[in-house]
Structure formats: structure tokens, C-alpha cells
MIDOSE-1310 file (N, C-alpha, C; in nm, 2 decimals, decimal comma, always signed):
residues 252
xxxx	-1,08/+2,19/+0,27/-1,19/+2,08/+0,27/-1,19/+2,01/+0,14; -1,27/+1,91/+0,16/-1,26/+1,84/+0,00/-1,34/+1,90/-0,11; -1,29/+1,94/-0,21/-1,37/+1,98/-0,28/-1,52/+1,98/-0,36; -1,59/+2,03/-0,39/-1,71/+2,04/-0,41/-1,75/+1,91/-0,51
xxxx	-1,64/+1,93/-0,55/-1,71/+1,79/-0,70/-1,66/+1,67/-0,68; -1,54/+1,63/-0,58/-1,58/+1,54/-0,46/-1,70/+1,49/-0,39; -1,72/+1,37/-0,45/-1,83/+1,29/-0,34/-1,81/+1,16/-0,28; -1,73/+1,15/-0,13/-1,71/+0,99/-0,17/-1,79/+0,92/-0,08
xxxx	-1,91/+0,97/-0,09/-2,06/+0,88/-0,10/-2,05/+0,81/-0,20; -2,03/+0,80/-0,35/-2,02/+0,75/-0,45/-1,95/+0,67/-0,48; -1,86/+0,65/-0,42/-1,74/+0,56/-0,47/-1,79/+0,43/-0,41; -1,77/+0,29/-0,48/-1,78/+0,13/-0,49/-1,70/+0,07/-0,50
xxxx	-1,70/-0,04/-0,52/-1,65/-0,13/-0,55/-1,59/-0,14/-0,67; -1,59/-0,05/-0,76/-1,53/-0,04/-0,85/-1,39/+0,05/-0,89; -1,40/+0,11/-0,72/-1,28/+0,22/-0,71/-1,18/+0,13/-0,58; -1,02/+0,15/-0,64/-0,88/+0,13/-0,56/-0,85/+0,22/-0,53
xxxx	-0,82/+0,24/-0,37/-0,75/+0,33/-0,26/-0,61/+0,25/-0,24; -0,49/+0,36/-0,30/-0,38/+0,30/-0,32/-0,32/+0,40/-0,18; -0,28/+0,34/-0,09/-0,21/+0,43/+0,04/-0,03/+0,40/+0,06; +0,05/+0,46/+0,14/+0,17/+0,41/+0,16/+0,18/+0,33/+0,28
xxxx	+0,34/+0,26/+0,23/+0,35/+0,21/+0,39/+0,40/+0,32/+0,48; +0,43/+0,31/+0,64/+0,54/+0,39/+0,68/+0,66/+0,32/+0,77; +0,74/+0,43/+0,82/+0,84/+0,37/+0,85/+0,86/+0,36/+1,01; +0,72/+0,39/+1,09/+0,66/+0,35/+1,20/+0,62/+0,22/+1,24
xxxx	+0,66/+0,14/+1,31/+0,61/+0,00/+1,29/+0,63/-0,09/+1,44; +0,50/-0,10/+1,42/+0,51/-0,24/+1,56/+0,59/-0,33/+1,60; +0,67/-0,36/+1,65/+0,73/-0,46/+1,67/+0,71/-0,58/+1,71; +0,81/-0,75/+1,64/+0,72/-0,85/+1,78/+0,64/-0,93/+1,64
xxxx	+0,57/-0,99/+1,68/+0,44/-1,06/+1,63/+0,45/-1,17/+1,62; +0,34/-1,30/+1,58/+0,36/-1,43/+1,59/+0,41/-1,52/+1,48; +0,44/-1,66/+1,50/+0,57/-1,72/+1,40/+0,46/-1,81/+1,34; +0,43/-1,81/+1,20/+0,34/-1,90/+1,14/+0,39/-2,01/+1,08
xxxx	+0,35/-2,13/+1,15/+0,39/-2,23/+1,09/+0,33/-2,32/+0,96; +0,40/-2,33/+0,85/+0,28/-2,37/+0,77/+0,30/-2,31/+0,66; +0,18/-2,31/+0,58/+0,12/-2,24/+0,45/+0,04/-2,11/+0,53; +0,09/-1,99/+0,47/+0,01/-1,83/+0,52/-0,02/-1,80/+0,41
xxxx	-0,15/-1,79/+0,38/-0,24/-1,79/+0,22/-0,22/-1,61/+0,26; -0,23/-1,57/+0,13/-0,22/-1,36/+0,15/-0,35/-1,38/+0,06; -0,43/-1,33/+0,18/-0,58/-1,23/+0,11/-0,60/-1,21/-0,04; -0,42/-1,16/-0,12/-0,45/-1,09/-0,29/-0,50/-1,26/-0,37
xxxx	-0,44/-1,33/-0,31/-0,51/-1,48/-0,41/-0,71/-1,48/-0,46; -0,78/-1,41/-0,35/-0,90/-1,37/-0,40/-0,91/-1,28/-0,52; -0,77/-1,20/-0,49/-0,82/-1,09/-0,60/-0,76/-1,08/-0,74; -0,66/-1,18/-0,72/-0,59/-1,17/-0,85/-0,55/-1,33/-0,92
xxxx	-0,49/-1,35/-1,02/-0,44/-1,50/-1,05/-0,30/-1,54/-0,98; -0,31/-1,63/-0,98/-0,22/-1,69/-0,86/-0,06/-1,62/-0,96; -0,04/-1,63/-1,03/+0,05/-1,60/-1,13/+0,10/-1,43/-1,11; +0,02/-1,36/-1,09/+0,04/-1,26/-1,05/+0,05/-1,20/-0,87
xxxx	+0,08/-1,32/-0,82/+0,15/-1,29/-0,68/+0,22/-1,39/-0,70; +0,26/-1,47/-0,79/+0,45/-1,52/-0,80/+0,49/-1,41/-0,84; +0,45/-1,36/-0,92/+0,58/-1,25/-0,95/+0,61/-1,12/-0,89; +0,49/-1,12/-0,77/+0,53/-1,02/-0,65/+0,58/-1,09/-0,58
xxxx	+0,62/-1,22/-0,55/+0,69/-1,29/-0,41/+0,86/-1,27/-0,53; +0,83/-1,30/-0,62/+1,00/-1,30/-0,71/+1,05/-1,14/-0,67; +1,01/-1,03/-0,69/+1,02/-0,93/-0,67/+1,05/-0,91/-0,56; +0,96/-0,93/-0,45/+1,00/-0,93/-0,32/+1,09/-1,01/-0,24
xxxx	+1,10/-1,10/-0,31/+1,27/-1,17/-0,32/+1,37/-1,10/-0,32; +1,37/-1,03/-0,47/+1,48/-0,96/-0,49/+1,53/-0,84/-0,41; +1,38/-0,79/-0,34/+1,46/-0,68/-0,28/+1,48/-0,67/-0,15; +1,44/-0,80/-0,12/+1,44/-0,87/+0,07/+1,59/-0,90/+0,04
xxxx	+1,66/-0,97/-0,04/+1,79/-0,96/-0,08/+1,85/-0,89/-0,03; +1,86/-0,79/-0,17/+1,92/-0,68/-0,14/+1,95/-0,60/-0,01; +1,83/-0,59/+0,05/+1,83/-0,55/+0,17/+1,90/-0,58/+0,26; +1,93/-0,73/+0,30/+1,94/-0,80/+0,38/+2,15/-0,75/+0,34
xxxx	+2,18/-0,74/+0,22/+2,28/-0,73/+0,19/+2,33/-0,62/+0,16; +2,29/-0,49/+0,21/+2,32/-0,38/+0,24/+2,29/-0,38/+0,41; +2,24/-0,41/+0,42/+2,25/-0,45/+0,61/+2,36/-0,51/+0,68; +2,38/-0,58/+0,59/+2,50/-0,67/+0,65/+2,62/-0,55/+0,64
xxxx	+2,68/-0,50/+0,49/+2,70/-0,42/+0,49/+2,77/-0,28/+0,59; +2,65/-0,25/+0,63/+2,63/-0,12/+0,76/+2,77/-0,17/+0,89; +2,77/-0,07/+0,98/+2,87/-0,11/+1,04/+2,79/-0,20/+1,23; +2,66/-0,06/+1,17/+2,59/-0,14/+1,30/+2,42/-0,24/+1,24
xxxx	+2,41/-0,34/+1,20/+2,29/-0,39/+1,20/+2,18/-0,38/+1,23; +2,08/-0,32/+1,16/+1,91/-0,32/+1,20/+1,85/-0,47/+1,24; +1,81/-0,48/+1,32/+1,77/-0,61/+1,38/+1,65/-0,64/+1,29; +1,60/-0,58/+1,25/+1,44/-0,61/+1,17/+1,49/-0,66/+1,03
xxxx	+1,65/-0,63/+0,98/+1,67/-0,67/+0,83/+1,75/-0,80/+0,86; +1,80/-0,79/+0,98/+1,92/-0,90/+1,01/+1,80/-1,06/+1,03; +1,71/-1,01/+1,10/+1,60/-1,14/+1,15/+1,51/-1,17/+1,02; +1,52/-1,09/+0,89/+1,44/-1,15/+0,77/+1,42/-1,26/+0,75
xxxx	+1,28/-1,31/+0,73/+1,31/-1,47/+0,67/+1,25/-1,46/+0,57; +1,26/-1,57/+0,46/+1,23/-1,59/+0,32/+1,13/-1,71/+0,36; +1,02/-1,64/+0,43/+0,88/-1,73/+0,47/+0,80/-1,72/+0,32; +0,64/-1,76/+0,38/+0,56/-1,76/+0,27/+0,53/-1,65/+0,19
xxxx	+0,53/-1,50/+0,27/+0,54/-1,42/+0,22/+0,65/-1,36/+0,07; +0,73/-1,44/+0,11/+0,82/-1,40/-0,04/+0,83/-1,53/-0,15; +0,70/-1,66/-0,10/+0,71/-1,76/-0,13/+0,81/-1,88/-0,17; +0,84/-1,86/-0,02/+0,97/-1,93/+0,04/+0,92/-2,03/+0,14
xxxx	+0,99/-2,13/+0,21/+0,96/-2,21/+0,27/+0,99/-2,19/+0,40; +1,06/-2,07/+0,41/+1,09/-2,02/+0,55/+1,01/-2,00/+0,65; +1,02/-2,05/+0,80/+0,92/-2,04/+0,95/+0,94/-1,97/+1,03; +1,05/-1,93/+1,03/+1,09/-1,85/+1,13/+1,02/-1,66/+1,22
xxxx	+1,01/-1,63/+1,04/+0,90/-1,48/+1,04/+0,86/-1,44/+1,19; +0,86/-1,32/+1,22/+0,78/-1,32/+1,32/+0,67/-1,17/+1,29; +0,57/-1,20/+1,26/+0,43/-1,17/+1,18/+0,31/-1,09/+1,25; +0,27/-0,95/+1,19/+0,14/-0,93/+1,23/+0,08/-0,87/+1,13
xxxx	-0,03/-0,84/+1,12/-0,10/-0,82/+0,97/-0,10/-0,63/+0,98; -0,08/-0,62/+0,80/+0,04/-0,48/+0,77/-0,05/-0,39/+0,85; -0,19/-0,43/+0,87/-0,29/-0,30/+0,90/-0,26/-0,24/+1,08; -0,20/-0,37/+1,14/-0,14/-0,37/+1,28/-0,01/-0,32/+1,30
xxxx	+0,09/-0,41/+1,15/+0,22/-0,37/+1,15/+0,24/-0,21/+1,19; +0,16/-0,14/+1,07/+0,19/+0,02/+1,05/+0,17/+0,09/+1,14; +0,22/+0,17/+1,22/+0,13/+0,29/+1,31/+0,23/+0,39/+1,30; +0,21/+0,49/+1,15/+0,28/+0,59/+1,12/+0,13/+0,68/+1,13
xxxx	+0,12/+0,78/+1,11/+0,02/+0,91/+1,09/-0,06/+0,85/+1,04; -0,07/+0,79/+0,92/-0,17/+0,77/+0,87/-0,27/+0,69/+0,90; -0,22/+0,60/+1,01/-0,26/+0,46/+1,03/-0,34/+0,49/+1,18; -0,30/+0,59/+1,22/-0,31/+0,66/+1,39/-0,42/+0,75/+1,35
xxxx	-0,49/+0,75/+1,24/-0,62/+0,86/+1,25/-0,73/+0,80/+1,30; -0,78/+0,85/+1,39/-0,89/+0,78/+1,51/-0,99/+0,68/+1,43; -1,01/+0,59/+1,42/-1,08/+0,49/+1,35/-1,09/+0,44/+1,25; -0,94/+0,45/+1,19/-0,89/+0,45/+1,04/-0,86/+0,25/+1,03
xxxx	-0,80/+0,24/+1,12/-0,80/+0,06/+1,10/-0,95/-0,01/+1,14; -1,03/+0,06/+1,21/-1,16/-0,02/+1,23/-1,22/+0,04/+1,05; -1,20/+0,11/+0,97/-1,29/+0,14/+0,88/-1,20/+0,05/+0,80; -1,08/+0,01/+0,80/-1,04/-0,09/+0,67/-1,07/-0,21/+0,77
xxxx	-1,10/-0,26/+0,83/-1,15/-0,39/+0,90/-1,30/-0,36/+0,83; -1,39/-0,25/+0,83/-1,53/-0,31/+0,80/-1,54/-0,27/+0,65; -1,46/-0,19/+0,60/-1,49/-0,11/+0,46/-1,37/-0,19/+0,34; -1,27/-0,24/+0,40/-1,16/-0,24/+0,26/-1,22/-0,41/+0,19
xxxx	-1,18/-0,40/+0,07/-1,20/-0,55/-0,03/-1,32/-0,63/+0,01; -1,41/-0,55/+0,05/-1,55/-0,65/+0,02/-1,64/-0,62/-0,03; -1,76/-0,71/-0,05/-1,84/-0,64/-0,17/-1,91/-0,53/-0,13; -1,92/-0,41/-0,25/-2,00/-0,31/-0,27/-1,90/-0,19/-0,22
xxxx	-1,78/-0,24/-0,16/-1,66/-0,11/-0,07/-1,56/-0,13/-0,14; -1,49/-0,05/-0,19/-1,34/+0,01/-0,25/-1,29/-0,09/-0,23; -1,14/-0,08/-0,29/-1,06/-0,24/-0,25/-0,95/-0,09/-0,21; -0,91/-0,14/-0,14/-0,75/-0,09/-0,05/-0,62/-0,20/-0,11
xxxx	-0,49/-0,13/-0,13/-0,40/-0,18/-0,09/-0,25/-0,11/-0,08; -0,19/-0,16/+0,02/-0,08/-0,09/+0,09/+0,06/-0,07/+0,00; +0,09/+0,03/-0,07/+0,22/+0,00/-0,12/+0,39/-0,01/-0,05; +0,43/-0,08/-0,04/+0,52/-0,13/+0,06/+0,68/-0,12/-0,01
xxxx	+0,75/-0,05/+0,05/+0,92/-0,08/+0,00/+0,97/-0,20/-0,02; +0,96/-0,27/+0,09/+0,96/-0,43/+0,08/+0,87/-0,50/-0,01; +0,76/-0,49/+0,04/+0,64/-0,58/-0,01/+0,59/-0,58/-0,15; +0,61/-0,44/-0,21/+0,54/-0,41/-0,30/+0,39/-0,42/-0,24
xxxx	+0,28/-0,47/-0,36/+0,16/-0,44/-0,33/+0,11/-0,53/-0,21; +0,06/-0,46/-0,10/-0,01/-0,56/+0,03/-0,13/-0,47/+0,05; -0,21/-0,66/+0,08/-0,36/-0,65/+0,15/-0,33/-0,61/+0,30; -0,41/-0,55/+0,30/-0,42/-0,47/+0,46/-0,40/-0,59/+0,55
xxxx	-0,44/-0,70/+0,54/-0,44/-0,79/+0,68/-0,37/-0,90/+0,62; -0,27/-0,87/+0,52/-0,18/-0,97/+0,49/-0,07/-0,92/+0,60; -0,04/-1,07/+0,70/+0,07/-1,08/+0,79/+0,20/-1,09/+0,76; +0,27/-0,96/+0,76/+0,45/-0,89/+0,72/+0,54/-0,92/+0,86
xxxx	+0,63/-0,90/+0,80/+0,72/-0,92/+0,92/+0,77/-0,78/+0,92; +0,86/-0,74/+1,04/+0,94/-0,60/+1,03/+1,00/-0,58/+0,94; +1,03/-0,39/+0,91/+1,16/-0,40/+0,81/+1,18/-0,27/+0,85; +1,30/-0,24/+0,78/+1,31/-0,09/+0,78/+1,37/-0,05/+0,66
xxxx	+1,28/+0,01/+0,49/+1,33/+0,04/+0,40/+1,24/+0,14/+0,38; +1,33/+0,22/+0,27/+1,20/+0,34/+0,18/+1,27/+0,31/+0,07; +1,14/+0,33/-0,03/+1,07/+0,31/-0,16/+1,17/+0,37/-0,22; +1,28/+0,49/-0,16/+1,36/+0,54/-0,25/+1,48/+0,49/-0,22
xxxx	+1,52/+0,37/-0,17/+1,63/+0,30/-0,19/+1,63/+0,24/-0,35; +1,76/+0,27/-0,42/+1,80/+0,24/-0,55/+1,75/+0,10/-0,59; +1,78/-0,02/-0,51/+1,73/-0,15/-0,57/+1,56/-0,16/-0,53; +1,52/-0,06/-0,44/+1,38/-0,07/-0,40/+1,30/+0,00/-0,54
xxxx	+1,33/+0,10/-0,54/+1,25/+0,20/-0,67/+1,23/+0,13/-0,83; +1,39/+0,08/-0,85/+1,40/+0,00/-0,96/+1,29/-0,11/-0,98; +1,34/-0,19/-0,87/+1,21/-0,31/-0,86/+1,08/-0,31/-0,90; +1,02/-0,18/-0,82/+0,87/-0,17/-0,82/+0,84/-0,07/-0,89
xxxx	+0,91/-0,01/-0,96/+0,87/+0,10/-1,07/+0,82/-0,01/-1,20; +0,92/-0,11/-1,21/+0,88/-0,22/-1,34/+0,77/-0,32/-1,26; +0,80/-0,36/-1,15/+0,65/-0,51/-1,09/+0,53/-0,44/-1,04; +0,55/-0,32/-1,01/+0,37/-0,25/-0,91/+0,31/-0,24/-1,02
xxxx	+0,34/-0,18/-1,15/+0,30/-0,17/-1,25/+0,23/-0,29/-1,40; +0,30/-0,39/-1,35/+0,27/-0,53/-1,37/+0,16/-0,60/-1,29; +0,16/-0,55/-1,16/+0,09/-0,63/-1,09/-0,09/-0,51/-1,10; -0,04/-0,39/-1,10/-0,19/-0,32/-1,12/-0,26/-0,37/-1,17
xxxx	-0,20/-0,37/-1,30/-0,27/-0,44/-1,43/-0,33/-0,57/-1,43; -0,26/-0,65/-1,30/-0,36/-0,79/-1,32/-0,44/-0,74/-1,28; -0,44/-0,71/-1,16/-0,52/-0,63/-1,00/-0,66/-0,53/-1,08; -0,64/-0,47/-1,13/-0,77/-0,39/-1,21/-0,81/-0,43/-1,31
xxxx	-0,78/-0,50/-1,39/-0,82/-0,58/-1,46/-0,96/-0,73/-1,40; -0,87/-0,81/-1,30/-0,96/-0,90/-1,23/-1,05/-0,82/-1,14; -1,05/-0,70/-1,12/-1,17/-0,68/-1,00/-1,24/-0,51/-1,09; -1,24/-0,54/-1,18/-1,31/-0,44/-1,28/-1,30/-0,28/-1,19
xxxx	-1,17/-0,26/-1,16/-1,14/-0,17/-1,15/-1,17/-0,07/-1,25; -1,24/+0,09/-1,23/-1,23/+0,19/-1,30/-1,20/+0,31/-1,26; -1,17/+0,31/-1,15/-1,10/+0,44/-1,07/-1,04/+0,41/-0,99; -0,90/+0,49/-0,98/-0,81/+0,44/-0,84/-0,75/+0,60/-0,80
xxxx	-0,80/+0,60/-0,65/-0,75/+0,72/-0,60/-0,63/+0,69/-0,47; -0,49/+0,76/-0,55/-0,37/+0,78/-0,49/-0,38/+0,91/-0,37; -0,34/+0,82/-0,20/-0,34/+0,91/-0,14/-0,17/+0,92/-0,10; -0,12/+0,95/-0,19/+0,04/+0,97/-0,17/+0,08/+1,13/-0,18
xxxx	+0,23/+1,14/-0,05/+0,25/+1,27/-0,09/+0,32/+1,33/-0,26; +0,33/+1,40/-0,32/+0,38/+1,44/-0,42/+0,49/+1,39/-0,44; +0,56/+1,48/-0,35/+0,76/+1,47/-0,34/+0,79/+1,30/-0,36; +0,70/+1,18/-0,29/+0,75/+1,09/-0,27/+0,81/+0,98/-0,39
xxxx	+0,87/+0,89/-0,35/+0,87/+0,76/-0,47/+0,75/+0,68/-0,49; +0,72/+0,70/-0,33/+0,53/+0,58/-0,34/+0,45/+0,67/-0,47; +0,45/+0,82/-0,48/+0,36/+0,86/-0,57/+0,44/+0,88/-0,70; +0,58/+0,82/-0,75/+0,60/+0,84/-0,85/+0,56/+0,71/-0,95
xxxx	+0,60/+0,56/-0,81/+0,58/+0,46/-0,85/+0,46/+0,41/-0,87; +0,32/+0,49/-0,81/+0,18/+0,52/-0,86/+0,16/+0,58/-0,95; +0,20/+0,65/-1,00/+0,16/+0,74/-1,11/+0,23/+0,64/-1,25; +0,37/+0,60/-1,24/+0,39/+0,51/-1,37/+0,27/+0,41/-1,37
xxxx	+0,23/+0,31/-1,28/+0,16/+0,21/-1,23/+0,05/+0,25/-1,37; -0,04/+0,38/-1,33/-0,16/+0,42/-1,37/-0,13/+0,47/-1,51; -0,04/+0,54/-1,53/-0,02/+0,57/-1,67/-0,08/+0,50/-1,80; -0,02/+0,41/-1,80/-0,07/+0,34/-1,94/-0,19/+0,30/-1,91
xxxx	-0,26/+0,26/-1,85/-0,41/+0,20/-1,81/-0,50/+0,32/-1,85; -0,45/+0,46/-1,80/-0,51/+0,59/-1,83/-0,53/+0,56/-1,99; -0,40/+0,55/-2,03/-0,36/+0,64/-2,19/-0,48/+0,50/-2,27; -0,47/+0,40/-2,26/-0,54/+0,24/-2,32/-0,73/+0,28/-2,34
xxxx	-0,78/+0,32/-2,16/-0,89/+0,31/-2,14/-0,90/+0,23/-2,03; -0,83/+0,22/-2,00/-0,87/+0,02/-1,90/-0,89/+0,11/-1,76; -0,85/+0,20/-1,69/-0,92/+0,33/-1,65/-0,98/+0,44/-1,69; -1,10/+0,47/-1,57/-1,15/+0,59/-1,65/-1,11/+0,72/-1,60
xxxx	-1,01/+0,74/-1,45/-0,99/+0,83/-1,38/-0,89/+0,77/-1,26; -0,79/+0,83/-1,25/-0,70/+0,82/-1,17/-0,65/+0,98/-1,11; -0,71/+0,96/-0,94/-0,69/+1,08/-0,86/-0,62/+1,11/-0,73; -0,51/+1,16/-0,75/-0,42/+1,22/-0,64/-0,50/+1,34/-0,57
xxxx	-0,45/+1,33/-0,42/-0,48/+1,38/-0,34/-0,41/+1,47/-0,27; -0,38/+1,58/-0,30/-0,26/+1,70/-0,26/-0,28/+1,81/-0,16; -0,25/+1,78/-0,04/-0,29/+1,82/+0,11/-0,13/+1,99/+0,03; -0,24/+2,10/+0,07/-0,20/+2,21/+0,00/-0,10/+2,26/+0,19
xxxx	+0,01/+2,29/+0,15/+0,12/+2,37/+0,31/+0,10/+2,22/+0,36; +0,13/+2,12/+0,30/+0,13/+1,98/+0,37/+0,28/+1,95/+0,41; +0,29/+1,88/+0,55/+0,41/+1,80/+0,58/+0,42/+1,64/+0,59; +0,53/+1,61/+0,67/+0,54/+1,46/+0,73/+0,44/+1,43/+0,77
xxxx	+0,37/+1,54/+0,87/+0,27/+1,49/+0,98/+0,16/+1,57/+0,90; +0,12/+1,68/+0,88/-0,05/+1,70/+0,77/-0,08/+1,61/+0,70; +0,02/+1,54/+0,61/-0,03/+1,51/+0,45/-0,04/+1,37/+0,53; -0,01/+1,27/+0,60/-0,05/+1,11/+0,59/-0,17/+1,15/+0,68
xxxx	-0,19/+1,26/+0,83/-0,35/+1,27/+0,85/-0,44/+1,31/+0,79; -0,41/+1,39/+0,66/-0,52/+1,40/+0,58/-0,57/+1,32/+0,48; -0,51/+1,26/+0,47/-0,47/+1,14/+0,38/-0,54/+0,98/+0,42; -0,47/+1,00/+0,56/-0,60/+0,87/+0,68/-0,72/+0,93/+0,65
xxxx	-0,73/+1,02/+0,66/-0,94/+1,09/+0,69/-0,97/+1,05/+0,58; -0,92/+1,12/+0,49/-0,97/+1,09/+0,32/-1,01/+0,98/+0,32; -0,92/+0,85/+0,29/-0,90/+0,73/+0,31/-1,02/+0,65/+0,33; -1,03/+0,72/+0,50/-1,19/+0,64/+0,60/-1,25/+0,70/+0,56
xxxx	-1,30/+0,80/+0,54/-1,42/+0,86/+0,44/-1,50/+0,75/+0,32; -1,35/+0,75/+0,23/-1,43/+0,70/+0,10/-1,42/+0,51/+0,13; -1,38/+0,44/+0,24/-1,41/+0,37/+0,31/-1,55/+0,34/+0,34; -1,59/+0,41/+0,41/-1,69/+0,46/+0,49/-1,81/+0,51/+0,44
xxxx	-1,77/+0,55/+0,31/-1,91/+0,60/+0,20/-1,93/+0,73/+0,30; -1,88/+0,82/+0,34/-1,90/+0,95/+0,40/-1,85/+1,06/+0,33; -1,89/+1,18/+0,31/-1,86/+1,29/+0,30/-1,80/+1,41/+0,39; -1,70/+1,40/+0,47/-1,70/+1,48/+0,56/-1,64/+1,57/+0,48
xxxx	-1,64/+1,70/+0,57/-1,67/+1,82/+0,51/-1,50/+1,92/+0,58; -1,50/+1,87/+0,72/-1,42/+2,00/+0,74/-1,23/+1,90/+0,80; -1,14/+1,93/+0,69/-1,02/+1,89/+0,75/-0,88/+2,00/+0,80; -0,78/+2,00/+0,83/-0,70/+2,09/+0,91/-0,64/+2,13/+0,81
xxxx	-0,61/+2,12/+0,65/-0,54/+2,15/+0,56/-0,63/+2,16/+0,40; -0,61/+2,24/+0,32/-0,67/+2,26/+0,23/-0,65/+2,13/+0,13; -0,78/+2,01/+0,05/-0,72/+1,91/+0,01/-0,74/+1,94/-0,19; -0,67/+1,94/-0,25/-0,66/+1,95/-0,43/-0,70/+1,81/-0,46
xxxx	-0,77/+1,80/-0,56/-0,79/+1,65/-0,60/-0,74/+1,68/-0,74; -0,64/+1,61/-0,75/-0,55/+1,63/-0,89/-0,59/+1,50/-1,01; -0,66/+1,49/-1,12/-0,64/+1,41/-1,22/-0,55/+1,40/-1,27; -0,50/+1,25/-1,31/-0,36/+1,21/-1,33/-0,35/+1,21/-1,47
């Protein structure tokens, strides 16, 4: 269960729930023609989602050119476009928002996308955002196209070990960020690339607390359901009390 000195009745607007992407994903979606404004322009300076669309350039690249590569083609890396999403002029995309894209475990906990529809980035509720192999940092209802990468692909890890950590820092900074709780598994790259992210903000002051969440005999399938609950919980301003795995709340 969550521990006793856990409360996330308490948590505001002043606390970031940093989650992963997965590698479960919808397929399909619709083709936007035009300017597709992404949600982070509320939250950050415009300056600081160029240099996540440059980044995610580079590693939509990459990708696209290790795909080619392969002997049989992924259709989700072959169909890439360099739309607005990577702040390109490309129309082709075919698009649904990441909170629909995803349906790995985490995303599949019984009312977990209706509580980031009424709980994530508004006022007085936590800000959420999705950390993505591709994408780097994404707003829950910022519209992605398919892909198929992990965070621990060589030109992926590189990328976002140096830009997520760039981009935190605008990100907590403009929305007076003072706590951000990582629900990443341990073993992963998402929680190594979180933890550099937080580091220096820790060591400065510009955080006051940064908390991993460590589903204790956790797997593939324990740690992203416990992880969803947690999630819609401190969403939700609720306390629940009883989960299927024992959860550690680790200070970083």
C-alpha cells in the first residue's frame, strides 16, 4: 500500500507527474491539415518546444534510418512525417492524441484516461507529462503519430538524456514547479533519463523534492498498474489505500 507519509490529497498544482510512454499503441488516426498548436506552448516559452521539435527531429531521423536499414520494415517508422509535431511542414501524419495513442498497462487502469482528461494541467491539479522515445516531453492530448522505439535505443537515450533535461528546466521553472513525482520502473532508461532531468534542480534548490515510485516483486505488468493507480490517485486528490503490490516512495 502507499505509505503512511504519503498523502496525495495534498498534492497541487505545484507538483509534475512524470509517466512513460509504451510500446502498446493504437493504430490509425486522423490527418491534420494545417497548424496543430501542442498544448506545452501554455506551459512553457515557445523557445523551449523548438528545441524539443529540433530533437525530435533528430531522432525521428534516426529512426526512420535504421528502419530502412532492417530487412523487413515497420510500417509506423516507414509512414513518419516531419508534420507539425517535429515543427515541420509536413501533412501527411496520421494522428491521435498520446492519451488515446497509448494503451499499454498503464494507460488500461480502469479510469486512468478519464482522470487525466479531468485532473492533468489545470488549475489547482498536478501537471502530467508523458515521456516519449520519439517525442521526448508530451502533453497527454498532444496529437502523435505511431512509432515503434524505446528510450534505450543508442541515438534515443543520447538525445534525451541532454534535451529532457533542458526542457524540465524551462517546464518547472514557468509553472512554479516544486515537486515532481516519477512513476518509472527502476531498471528503465525512462527512469534514468528522469533522474538526470531532476538532479541538478535537486542539488540548485529550484526543487524541493523529487519522488520515485518503486512497486516492490514488480514486473512488465505490476509496476505500469501500479503506477496507473498511483498516477489517478494523485490526479484525483485521493488517497487510496489498498494496491496488489507493495509501493516504496524513494527520494531522489
Amino acid at each position: 500500500m502507499i505509505p503512511s507519509s504519503i498523502d496525495f490529497r495534498e498534492i497541487g498544482e505545484d507538483a509534475l507527474l512524470l509517466i512513460p510512454c509504451c510500446k502498446s499503441k493504437s493504430s490509425g488516426g486522423g490527418i491534420y491539415r494545417g497548424h496543430c498548436e501542442d498544448p506545452l506552448v501554455k506551459h512553457v516559452p515557445i523557445r523551449a518546444i523548438e528545441d524539443v521539435w529540433k530533437a525530435r527531429a533528430e531522432v525521428g531521423s534516426q529512426l526512420v534510418k535504421a528502419s530502412q536499414s532492417k530487412a523487413a520494415n515497420n510500417p509506423a517508422e516507414e509512414n513518419l512525417c516531419f508534420g507539425p509535431d517535429f515543427g515541420s511542414s509536413g501533412q501527411d501524419g496520421h494522428y491521435l492524441p498520446a492519451i488515446t495513442r497509448y494503451k499499454g498497462t498503464l494507460y488500461r487502469v480502469p479510469g486512468f484516461a478519464r482522470a487525466v482528461e479531468k485532473g492533468a494541467n489545470v488549475a489547482g491539479k498536478p501537471k502530467l507529462l508523458i515521456l516519449s522515445a520519439l517525442y521526448g516531453p508530451v502533453h497527454p492530448f498532444r496529437p502523435i503519430q505511431n512509432y515503434e522505439l524505446q528510450i534505450s535505443a543508442p541515438f534515443a537515450r543520447k538525445v534525451w538524456r541532454k534535451s529532457f533535461a533542458v526542457f524540465l528546466q524551462e517546464f518547472i521553472k514557468a509553472n512554479g514547479i516544486r515537486y515532481v513525482h516519477l512513476f518509472f520502473r527502476t531498471t528503465t532508461e525512462y527512469f534514468t533519463v528522469g533522474r538526470m532531468a531532476v538532479a541538478p534542480m535537486l542539488k540548485n534548490g529550484a526543487l524541493t523534492s523529487a519522488t520515485q515510485y518503486r512497486v516492490v516483486a514488480g514486473s512488465t505488468v505490476r509496476t505500469p498498474k501500479n503506477h496507473g493507480m498511483l498516477a489517478q490517485s494523485a490526479l484525483l486528490g485521493t488517497n487510496e489505500k489498498c494496491y496488489p503490490q507493495e509501493i516504496q516512495a524513494i527520494n531522489l
